[in-house]
C-alpha positions as a Markdown table, in Angstrom:
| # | Residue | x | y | z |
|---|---|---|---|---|
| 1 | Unk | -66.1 | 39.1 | -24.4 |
| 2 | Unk | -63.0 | 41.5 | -23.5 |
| 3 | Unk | -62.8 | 40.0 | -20.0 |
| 4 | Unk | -62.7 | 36.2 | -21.3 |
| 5 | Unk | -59.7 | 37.2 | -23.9 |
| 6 | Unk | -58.0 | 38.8 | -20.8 |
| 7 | Unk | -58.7 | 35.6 | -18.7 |
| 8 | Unk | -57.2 | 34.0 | -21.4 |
| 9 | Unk | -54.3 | 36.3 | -22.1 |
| 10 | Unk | -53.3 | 36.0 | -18.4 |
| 11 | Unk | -53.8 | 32.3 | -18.3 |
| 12 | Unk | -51.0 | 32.0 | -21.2 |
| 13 | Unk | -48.8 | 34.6 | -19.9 |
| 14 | Unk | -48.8 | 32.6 | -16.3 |
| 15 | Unk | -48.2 | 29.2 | -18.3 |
| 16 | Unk | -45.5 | 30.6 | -20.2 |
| 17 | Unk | -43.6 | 32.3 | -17.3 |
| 18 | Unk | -43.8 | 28.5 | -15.8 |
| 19 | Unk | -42.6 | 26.9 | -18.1 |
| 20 | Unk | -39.6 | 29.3 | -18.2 |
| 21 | Unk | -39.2 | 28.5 | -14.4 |
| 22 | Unk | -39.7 | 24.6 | -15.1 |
| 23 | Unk | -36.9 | 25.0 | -17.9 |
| 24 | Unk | -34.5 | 27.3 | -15.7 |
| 25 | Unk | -35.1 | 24.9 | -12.9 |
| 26 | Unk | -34.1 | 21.9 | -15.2 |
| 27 | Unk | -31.3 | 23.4 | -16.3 |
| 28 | Unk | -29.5 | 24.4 | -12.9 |
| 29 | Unk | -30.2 | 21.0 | -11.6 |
| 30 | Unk | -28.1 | 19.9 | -14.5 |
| 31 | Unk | -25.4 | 21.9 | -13.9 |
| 32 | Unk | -25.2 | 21.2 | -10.0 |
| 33 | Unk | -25.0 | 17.2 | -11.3 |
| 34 | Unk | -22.2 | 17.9 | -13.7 |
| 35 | Unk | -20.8 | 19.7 | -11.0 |
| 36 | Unk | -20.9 | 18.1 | -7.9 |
| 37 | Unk | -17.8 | 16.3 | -7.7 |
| 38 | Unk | -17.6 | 12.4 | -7.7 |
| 39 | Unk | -15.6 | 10.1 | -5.2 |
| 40 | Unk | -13.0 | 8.2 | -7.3 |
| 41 | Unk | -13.2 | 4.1 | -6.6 |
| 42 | Unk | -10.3 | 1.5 | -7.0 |
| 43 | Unk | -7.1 | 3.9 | -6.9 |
| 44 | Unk | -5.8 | 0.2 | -6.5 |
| 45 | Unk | -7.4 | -3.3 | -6.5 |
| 46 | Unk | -5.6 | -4.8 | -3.5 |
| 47 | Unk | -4.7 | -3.4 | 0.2 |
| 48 | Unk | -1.0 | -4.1 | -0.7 |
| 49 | Unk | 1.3 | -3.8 | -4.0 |
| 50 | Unk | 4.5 | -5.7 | -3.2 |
| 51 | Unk | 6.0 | -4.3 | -0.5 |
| 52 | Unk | 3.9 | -1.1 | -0.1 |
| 53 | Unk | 0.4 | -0.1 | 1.3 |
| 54 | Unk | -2.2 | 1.0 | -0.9 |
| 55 | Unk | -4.7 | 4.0 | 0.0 |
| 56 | Unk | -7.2 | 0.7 | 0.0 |
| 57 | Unk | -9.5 | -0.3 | 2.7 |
| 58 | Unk | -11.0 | -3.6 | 3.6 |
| 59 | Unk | -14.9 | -3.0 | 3.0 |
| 60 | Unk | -17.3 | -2.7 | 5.6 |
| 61 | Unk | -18.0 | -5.9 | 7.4 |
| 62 | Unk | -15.8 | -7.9 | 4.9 |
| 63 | Unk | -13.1 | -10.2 | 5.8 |
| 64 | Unk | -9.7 | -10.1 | 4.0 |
| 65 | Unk | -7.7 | -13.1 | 4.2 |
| 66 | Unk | -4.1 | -12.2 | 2.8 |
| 67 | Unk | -1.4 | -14.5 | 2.0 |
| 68 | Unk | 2.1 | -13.6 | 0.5 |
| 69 | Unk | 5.5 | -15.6 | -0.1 |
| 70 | Unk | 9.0 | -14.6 | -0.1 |
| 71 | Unk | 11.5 | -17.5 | -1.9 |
| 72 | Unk | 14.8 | -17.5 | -1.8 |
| 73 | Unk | 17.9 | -15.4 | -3.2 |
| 74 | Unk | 17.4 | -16.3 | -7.0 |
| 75 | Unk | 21.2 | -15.5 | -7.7 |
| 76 | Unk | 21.5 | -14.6 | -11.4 |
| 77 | Unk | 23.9 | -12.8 | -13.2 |
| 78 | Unk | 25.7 | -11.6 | -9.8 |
| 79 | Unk | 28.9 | -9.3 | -9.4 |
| 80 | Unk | 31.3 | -12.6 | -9.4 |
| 81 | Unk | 30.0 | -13.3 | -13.3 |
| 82 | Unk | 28.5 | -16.9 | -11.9 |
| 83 | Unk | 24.9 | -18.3 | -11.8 |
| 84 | Unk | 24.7 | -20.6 | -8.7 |
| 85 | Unk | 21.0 | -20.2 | -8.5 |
| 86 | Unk | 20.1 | -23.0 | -10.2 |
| 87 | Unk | 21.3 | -25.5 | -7.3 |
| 88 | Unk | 18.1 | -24.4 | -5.2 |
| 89 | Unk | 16.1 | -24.0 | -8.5 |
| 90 | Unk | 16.5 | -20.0 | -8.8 |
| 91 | Unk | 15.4 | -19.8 | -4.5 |
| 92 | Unk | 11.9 | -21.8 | -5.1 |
| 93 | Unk | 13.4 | -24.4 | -2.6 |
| 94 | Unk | 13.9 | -21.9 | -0.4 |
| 95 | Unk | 11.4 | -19.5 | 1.5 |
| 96 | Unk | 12.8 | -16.4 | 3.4 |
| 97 | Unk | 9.5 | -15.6 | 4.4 |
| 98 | Unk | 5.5 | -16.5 | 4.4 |
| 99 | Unk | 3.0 | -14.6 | 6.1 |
| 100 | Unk | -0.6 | -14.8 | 6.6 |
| 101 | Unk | -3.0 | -11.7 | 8.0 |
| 102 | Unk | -6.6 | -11.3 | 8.6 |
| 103 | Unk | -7.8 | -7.7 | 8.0 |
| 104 | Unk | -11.8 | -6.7 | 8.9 |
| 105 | Unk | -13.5 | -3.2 | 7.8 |
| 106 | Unk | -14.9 | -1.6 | 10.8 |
| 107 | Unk | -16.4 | 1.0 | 7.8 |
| 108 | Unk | -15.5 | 1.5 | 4.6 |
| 109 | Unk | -13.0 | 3.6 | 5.8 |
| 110 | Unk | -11.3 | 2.0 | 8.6 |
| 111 | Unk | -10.1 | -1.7 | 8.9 |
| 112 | Unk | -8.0 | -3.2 | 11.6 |
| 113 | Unk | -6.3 | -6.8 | 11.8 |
| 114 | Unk | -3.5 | -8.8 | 12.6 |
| 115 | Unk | -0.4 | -11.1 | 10.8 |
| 116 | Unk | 1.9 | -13.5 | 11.2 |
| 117 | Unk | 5.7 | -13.5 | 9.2 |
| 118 | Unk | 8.0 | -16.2 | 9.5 |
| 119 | Unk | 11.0 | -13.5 | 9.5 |
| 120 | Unk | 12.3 | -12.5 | 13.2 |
| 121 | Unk | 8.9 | -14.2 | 13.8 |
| 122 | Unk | 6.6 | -11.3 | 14.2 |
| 123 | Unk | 2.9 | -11.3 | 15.1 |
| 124 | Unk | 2.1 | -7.8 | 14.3 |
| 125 | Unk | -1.6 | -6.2 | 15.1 |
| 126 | Unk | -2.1 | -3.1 | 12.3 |
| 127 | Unk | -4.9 | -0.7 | 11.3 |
| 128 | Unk | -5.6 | 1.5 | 8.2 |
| 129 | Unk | -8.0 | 4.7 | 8.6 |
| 130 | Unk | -8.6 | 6.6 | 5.4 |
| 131 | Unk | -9.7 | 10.1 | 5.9 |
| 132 | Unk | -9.2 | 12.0 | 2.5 |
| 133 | Unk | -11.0 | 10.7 | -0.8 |
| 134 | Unk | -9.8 | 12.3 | -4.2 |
| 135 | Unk | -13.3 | 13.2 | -6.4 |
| 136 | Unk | -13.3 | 14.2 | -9.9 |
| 137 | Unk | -13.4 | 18.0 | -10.3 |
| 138 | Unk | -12.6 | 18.3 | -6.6 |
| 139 | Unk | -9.8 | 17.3 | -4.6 |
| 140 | Unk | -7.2 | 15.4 | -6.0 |
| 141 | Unk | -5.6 | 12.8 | -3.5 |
| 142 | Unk | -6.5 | 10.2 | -1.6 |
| 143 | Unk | -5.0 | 10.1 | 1.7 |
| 144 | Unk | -4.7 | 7.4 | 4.8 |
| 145 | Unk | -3.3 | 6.4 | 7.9 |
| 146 | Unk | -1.7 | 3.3 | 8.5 |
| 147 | Unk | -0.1 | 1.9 | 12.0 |
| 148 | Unk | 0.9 | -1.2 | 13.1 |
| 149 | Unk | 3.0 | -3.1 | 16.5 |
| 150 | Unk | 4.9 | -6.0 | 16.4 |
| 151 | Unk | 6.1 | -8.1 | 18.7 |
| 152 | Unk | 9.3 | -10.6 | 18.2 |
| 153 | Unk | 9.9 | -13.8 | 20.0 |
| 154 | Unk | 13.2 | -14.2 | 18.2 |
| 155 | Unk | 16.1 | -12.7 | 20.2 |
| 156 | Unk | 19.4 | -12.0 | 19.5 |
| 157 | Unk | 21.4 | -11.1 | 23.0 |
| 158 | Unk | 20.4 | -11.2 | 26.2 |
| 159 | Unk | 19.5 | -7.5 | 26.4 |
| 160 | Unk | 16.7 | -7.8 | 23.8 |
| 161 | Unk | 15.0 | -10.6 | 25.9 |
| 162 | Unk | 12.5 | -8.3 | 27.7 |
| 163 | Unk | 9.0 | -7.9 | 26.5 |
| 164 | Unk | 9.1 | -4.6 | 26.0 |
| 165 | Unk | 12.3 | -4.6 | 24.0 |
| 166 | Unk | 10.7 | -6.9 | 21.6 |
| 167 | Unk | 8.7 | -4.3 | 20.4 |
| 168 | Unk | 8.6 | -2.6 | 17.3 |
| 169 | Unk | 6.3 | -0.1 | 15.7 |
| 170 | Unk | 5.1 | 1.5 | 12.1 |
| 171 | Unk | 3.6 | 4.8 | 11.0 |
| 172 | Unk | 2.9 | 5.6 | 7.5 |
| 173 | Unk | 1.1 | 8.6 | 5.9 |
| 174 | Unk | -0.4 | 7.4 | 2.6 |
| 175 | Unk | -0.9 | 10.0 | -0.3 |
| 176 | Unk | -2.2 | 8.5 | -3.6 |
| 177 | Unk | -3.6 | 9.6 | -6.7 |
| 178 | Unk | -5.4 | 7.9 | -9.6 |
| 179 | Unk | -4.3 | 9.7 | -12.5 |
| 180 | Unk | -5.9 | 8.5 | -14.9 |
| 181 | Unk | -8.2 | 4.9 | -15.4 |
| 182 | Unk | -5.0 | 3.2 | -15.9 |
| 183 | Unk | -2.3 | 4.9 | -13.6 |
| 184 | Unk | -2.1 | 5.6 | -9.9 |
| 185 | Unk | 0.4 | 6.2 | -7.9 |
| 186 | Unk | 1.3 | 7.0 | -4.4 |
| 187 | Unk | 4.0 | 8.5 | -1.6 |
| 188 | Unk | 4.9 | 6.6 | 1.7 |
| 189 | Unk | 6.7 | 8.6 | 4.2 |
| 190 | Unk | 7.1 | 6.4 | 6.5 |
| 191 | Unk | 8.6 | 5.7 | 10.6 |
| 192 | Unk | 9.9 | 2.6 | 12.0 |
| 193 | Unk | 10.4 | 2.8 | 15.8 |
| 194 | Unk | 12.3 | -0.3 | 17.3 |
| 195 | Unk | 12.0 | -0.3 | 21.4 |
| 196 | Unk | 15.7 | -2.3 | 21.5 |
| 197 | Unk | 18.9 | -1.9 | 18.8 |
| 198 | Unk | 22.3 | -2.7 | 19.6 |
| 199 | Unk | 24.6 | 0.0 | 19.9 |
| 200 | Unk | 27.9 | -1.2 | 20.1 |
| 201 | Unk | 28.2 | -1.9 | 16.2 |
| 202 | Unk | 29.7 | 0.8 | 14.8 |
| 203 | Unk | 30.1 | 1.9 | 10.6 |
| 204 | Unk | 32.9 | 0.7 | 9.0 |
| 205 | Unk | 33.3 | 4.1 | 6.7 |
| 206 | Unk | 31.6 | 7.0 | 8.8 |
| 207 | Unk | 31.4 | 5.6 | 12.7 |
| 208 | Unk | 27.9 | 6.1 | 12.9 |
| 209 | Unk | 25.6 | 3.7 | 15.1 |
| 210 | Unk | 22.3 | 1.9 | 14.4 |
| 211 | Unk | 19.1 | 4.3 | 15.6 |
| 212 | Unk | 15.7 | 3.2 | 17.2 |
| 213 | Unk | 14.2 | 5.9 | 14.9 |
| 214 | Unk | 14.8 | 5.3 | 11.1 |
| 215 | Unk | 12.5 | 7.4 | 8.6 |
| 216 | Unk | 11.8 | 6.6 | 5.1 |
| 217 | Unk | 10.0 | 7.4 | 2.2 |
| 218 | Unk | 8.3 | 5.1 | -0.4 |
| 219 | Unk | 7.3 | 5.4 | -3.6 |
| 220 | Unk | 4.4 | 3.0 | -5.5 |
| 221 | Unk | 2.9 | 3.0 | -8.9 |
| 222 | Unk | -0.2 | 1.1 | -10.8 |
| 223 | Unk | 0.0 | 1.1 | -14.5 |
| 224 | Unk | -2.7 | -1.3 | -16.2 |
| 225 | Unk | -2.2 | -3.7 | -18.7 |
| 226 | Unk | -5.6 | -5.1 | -19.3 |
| 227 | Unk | -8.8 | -4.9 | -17.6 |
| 228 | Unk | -7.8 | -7.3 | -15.3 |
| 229 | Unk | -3.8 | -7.2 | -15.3 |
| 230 | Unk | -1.4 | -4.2 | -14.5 |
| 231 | Unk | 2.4 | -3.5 | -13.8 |
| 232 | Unk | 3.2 | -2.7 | -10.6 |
| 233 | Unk | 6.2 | -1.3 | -8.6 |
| 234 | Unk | 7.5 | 0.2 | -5.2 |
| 235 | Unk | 10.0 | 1.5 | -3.5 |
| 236 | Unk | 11.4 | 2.8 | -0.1 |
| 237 | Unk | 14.2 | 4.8 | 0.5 |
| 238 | Unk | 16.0 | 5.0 | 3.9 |
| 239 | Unk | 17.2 | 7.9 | 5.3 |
| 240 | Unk | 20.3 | 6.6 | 7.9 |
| 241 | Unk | 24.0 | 6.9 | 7.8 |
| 242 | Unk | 24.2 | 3.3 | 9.6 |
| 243 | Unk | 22.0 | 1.5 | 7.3 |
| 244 | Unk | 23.8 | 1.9 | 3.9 |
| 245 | Unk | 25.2 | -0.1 | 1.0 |
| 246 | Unk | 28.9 | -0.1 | 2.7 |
| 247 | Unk | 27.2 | -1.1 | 6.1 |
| 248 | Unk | 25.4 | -4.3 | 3.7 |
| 249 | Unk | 21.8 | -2.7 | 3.7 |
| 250 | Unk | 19.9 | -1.7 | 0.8 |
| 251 | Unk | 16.9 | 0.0 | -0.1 |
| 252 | Unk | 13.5 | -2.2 | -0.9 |
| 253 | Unk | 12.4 | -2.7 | -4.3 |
| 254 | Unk | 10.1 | -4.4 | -5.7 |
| 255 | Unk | 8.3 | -5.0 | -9.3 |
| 256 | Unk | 5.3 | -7.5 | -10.3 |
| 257 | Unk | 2.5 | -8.3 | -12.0 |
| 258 | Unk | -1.1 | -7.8 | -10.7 |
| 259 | Unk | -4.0 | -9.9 | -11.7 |
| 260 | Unk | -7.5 | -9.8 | -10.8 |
| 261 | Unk | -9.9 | -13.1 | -10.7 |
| 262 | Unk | -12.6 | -12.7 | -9.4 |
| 263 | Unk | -12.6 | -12.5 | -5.3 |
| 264 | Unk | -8.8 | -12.6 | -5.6 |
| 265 | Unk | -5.9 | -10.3 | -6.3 |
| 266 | Unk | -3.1 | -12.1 | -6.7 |
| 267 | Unk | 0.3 | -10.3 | -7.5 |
| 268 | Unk | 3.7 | -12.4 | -8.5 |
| 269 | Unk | 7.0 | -10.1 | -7.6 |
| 270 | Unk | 10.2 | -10.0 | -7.7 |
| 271 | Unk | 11.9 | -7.7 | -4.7 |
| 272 | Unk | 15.2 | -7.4 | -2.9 |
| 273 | Unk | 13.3 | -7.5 | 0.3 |
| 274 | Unk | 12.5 | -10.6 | 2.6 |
| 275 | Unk | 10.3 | -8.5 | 5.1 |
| 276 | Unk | 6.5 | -8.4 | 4.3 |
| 277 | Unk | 5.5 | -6.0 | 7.2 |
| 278 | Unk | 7.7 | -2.2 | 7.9 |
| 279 | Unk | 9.0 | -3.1 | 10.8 |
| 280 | Unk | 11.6 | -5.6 | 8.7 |
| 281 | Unk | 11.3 | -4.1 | 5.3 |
| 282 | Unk | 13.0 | -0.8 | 6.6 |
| 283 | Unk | 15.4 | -1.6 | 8.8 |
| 284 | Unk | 16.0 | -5.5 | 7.3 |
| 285 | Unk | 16.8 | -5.4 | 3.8 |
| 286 | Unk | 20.3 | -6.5 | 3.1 |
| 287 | Unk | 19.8 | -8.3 | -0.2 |
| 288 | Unk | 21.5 | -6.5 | -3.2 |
| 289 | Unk | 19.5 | -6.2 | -6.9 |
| 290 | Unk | 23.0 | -5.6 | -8.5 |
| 291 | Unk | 24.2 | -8.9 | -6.7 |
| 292 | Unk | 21.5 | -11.4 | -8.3 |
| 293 | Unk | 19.6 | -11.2 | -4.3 |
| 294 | Unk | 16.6 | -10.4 | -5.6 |
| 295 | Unk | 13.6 | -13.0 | -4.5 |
| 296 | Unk | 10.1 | -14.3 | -6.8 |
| 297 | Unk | 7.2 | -14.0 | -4.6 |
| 298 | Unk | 3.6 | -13.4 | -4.5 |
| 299 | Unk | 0.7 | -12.0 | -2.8 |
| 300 | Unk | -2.5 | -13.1 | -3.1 |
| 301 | Unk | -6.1 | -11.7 | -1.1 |
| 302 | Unk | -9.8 | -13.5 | -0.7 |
| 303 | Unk | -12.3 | -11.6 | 0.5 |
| 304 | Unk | -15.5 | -12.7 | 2.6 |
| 305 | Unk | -18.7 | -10.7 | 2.8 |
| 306 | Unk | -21.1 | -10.9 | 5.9 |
């Protein structure tokens, strides 16, 4: 009799002390859940805001077809007190420049592609490689590179008529952050390299000379409306004593209106800037906001899955 109550007294003990570990095990595998940070998806819905990159990659095996439209000055309430843009219907007769660019994602991480802009008639070949991912509880930024070369068959002297002078080139550091569910926002810094600029201009006010170098930083923010609709904006400023306001060049701004539909982000802008790609949207903007040259446009992306 005394050694079945001690079976049984050993048989609880041993299913008690279990069920202490079951419980203790239970428990830290909640707390390694709530703790194990989580990779933060759609800092932005499209590739590109307006002007500016996103920290966005085409998906793996997906195809991006990407369209965007640049009308005309829609000259209103310029510095002369006068509304001419009504003559060309506020620019919509007018287009300073259309593009269209295919983009592929080699991973979800890396995509790679290639564009065509009616402006200085560029074909440009570009790729995107995102290799920092901003989690919940973890690290707070996103963070990408973005490159692209494009080449010009429009030339201005006879200097610039060699291949290699035709050249231009982008590199862009993107840094974004999604703040909260309905803001992100992100930091450009950004270099254009031109293989060819002319020289022999010189600065009306401080005597300086165009550079093949020009650096710049960009700004970009997401701020949502609705589920499917948010404000957006960008902006890039330019660090160069040749390309200023008194010289007639201006820095790129632009504001809009995202929606989503579906397979489609479509975004309609308005922007100082006719370039669509950063080898003419830094060095090429010489439309004035204060002067009524600002420009309705729009962007809009399909996607195909294989």
């Amino acid at each position: 009799m005394n050694k079945f109550l001690a079976i049984l007294l050993s048989f609880g003990c041993f299913s008690v002390v279990s069920a202490q570990d079951d419980l203790m095990n239970m428990l830290e595998e909640e707390v390694a859940a709530e703790s194990t940070p989580e990779k933060v998806l759609a800092t932005f819905k499209g590739t590109k805001l307006i002007n500016a990159q996103t920290i966005q990659t085409t998906k793996k095996r997906t195809l991006e077809f990407n369209i965007a439209h640049r009308f005309g000055d829609m000259d209103i309430f310029n510095k002369q007190g006068t509304n001419t843009g009504g003559h060309t219907l506020y620019g919509l007769e007018n287009a300073s420049n259309i593009r269209f660019s295919f983009d592929y994602g080699i991973t979800d991480k890396w995509s790679a592609g290639w564009g065509r802009s009616k402006m200085n008639e560029h074909i440009d070949i570009h790729s995107k490689f995102r290799f920092l991912e901003q989690k919940t509880g973890g690290i707070p930024i996103s963070m990408a590179y973005y490159i692209s070369a494009a080449g010009t068959a429009a030339t201005r002297d006879s200097a610039a008529s060699g291949f290699v002078n035709r050249l231009s080139y982008s590199h862009q550091l993107i840094i974004a952050s999604k703040l909260s569910r309905g803001i992100s926002l992100e930091l450009l810094p950004t270099l254009v390299h031109r293989n060819y600029v002319d020289q022999t201009v010189l600065h009306p006010e401080n005597g300086s000379v165009d550079e093949s170098d020009i650096f710049a930083i960009g700004f970009a923010g997401r701020f949502k409306i609705t589920k499917r609709m948010a404000f957006v904006v960008d902006y890039f400023y330019t660090f160069s004593e040749f390309r200023d306001a008194d010289n007639g060049f201006y820095d790129a701004l632009g504001v809009g209106v995202e929606i989503e539909t579906g397979g489609h982000v479509f975004h309609i802008n308005v922007t100082n800037s006719a370039g669509l790609i950063e080898n003419d949207i830094i060095p090429s903007t010489t439309s004035d906001w204060g002067n009524g040259q600002y420009k309705l446009g729009f962007n809009i992306s399909r996607v195909f899955s294989f």
